[in-house]
SEMARPA-952916 format. One record per residue: residue in three letters; chain; x, y, z of N, C-alpha, C in turn. Coordinates in Angstrom, 1 decimal. Atoms other than C-alpha are relative to their C-alpha. Example, Ala and Ser with C-alpha at 12.3 -4.5 7.8 and 13.67 -1.06 7.14 Angstrom:
(rec "Ala"; "A"; (0.9; -1.2; 0.0); (12.3; -4.5; 7.8); (0.9; 1.2; 0.0));
(rec "Ser"; "A"; (-0.9; -1.1; 0.0); (13.7; -1.1; 7.1); (-0.8; 1.1; 0.8));
This chain:
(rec "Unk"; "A"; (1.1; -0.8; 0.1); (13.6; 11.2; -6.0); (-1.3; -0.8; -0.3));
(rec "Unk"; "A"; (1.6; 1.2; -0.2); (11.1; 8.2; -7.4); (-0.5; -0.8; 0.9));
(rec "Unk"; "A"; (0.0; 0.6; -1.3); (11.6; 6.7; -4.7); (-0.7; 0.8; 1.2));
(rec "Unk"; "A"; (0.9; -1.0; -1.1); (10.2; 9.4; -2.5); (-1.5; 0.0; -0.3));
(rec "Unk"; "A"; (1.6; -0.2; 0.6); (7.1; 10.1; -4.5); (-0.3; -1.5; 0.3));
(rec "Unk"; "A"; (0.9; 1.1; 0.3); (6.4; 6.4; -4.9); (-0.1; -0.3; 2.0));
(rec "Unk"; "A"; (0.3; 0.3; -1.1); (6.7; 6.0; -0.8); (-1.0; 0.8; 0.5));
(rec "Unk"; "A"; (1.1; -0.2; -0.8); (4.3; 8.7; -0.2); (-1.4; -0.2; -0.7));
(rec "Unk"; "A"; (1.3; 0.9; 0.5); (1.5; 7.3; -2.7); (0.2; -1.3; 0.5));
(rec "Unk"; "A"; (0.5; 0.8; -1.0); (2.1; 4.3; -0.8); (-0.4; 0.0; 1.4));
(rec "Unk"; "A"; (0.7; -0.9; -1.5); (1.5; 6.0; 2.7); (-1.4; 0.4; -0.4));
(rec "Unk"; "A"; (1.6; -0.7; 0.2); (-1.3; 7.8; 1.4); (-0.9; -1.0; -0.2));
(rec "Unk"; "A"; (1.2; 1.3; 0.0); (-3.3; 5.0; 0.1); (-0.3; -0.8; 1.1));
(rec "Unk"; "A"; (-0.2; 0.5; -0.7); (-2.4; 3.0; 2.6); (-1.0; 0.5; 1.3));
(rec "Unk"; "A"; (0.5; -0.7; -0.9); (-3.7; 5.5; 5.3); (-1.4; 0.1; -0.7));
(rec "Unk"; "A"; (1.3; 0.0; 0.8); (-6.8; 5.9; 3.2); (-0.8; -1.7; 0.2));
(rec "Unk"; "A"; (-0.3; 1.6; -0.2); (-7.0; 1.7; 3.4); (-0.8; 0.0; 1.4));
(rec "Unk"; "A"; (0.5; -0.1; -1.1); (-6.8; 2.1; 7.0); (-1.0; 0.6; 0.6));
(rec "Unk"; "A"; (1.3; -1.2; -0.3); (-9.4; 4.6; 7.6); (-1.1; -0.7; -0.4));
(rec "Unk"; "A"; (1.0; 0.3; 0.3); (-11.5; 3.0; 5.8); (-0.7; -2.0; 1.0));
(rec "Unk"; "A"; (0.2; 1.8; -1.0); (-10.7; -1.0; 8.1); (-0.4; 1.0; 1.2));
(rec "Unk"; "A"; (0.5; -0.3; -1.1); (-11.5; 1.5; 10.8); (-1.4; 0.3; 0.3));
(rec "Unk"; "A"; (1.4; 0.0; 0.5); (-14.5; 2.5; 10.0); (-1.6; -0.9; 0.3));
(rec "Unk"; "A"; (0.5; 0.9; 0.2); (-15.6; -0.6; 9.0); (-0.1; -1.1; 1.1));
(rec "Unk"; "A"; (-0.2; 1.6; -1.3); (-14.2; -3.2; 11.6); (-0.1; 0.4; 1.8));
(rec "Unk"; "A"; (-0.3; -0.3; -1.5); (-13.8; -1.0; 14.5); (1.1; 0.0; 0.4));
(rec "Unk"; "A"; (-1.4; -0.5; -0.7); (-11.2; -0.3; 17.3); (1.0; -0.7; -0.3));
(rec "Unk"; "A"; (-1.0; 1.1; 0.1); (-9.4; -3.5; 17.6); (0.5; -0.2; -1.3));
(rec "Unk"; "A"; (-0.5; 0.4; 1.5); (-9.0; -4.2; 13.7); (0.7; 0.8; -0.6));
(rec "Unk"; "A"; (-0.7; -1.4; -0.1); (-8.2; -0.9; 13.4); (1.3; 0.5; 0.6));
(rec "Unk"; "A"; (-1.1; 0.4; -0.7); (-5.4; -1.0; 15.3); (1.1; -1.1; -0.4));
(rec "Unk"; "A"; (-0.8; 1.6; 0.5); (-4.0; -4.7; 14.4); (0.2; 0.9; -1.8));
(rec "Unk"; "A"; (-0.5; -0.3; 1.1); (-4.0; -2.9; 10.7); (0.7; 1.4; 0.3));
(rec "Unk"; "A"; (-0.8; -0.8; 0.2); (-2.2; 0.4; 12.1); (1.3; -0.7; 0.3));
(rec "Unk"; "A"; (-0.7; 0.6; -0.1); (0.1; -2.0; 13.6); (1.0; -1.2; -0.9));
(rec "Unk"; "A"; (-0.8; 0.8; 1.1); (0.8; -4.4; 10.8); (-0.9; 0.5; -1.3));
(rec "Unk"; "A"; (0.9; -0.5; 1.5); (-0.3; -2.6; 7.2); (0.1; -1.1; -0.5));
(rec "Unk"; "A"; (0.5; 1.2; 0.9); (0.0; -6.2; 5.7); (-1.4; 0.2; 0.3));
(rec "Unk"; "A"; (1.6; 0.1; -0.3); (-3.4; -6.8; 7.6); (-0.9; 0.8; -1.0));
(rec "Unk"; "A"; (0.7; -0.9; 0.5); (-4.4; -3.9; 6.4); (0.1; 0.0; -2.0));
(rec "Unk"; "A"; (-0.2; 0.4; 1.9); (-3.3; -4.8; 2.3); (-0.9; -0.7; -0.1));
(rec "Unk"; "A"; (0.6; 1.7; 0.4); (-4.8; -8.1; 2.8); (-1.7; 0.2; 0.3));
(rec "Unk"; "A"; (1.3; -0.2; -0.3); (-7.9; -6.6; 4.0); (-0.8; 0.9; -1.1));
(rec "Unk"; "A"; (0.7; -1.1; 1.2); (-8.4; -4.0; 1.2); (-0.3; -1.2; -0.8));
(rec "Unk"; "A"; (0.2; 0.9; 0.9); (-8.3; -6.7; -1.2); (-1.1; -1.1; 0.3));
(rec "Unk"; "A"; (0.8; 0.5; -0.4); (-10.5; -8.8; 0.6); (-1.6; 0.4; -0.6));
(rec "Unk"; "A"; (1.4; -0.6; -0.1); (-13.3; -6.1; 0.6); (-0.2; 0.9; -1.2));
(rec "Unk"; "A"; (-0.3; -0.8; 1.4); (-12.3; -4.3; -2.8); (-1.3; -0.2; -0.9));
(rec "Unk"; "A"; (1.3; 0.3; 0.5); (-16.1; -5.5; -4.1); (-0.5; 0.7; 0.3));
(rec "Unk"; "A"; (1.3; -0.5; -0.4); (-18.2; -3.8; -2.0); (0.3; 1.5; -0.5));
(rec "Unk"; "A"; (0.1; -1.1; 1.1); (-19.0; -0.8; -3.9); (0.2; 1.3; 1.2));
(rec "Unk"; "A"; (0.6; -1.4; -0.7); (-20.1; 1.5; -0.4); (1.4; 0.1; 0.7));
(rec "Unk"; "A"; (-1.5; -0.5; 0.1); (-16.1; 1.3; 0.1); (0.8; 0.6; -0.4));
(rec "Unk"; "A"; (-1.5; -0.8; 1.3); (-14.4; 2.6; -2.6); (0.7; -0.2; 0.2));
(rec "Unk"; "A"; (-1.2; 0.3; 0.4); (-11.8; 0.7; -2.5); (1.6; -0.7; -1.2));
(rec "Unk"; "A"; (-0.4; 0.7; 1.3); (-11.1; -0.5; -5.8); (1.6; 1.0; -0.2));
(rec "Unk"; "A"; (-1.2; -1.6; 0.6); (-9.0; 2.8; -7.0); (1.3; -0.2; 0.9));
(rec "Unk"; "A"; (-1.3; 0.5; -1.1); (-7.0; 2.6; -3.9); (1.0; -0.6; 0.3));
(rec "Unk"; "A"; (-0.2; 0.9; -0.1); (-6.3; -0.8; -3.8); (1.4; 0.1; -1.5));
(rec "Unk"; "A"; (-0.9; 0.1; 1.0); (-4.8; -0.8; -7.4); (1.3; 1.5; -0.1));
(rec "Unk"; "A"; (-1.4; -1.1; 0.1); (-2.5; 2.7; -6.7); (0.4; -0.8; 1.0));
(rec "Unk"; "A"; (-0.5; 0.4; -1.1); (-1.4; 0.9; -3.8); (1.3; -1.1; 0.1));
(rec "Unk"; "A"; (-0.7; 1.4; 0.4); (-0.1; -2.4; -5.3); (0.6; 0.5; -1.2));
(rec "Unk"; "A"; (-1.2; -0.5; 1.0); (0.9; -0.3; -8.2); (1.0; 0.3; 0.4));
(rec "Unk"; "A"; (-0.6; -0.9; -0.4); (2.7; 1.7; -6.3); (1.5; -0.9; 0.5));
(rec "Unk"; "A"; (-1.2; 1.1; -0.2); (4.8; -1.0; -4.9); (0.9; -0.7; -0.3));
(rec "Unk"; "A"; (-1.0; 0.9; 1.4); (5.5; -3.1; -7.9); (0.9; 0.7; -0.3));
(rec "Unk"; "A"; (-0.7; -1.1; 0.7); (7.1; 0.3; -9.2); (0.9; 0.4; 0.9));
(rec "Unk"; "A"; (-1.0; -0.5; -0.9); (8.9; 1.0; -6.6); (0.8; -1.1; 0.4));
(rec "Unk"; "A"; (-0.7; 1.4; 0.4); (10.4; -2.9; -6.3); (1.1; -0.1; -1.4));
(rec "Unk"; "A"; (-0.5; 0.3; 1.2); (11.0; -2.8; -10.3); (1.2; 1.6; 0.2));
(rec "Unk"; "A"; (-0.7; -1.1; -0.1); (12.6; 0.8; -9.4); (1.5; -0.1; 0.7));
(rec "Unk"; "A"; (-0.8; 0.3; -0.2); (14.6; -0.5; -6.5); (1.1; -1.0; -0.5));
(rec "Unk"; "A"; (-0.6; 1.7; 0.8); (15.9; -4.1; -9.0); (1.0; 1.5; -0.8));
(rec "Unk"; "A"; (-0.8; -0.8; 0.9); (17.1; -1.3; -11.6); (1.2; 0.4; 0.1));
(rec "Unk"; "A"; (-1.7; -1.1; -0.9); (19.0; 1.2; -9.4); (1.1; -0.7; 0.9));
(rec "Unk"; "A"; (-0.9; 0.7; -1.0); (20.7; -1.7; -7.5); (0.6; -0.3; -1.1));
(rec "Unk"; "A"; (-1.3; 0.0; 1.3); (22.1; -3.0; -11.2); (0.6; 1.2; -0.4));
(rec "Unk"; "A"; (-0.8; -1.8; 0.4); (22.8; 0.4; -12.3); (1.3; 0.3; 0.8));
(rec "Unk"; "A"; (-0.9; -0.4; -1.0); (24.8; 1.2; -9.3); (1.2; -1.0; 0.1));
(rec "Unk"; "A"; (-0.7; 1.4; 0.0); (26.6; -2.6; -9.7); (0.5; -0.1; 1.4));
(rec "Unk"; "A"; (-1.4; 0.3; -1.1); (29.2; -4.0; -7.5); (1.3; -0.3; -0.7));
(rec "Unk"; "A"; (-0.9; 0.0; 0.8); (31.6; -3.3; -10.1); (2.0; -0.6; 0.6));
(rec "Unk"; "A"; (-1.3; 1.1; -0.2); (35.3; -5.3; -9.6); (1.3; 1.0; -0.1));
C-alpha cells in the first residue's frame, strides 16, 4: 500500500517536472524528458533556482519520494527474508 502512494507522488511530481521542461525548453526537450524522466530529474535540479519555476517544492517531494520508497523497498525485502 506505501508503495502505491509513494509511486503516485512520484508520477505526479514528475509529470508536474515535465510540464514545466516543456514549457520552458520546448517540443524536442520535452519529449527527450517524456521519454527518459532521468532527463527530466536532472533537469529539475538543474533549474530548481529560478524562482519563475517553482520548482524547488517539487523537486524535494520527488527525490523524497524516492529515497522512501528505496528505504521502503530495502526493509520489506529483509522483512520478507530468504529464510532457510
Amino acid at each position: 500500500m506505501l508503495s502505491a502512494i509513494g509511486s503516485i507522488i512520484i508520477w505526479v511530481a514528475g509529470i508536474v517536472v515535465l510540464v514545466k521542461l516543456f514549457q520552458t525548453e520546448g517540443l524536442m526537450k520535452g519529449i527527450l524528458g517524456l521519454i527518459c524522466m532521468l532527463y527530466t530529474f536532472i533537469w529539475g535540479w538543474q533549474h530548481i533556482g529560478k524562482e519563475e519555476l517553482k520548482l524547488k517544492t517539487w523537486m524535494y517531494v520527488w527525490s523524497g519520494a524516492i529515497v522512501v520508497g528505496i528505504i521502503l523497498n530495502v526493509i520489506g525485502g529483509m522483512s520478507s527474508g530468504s529464510g532457510s
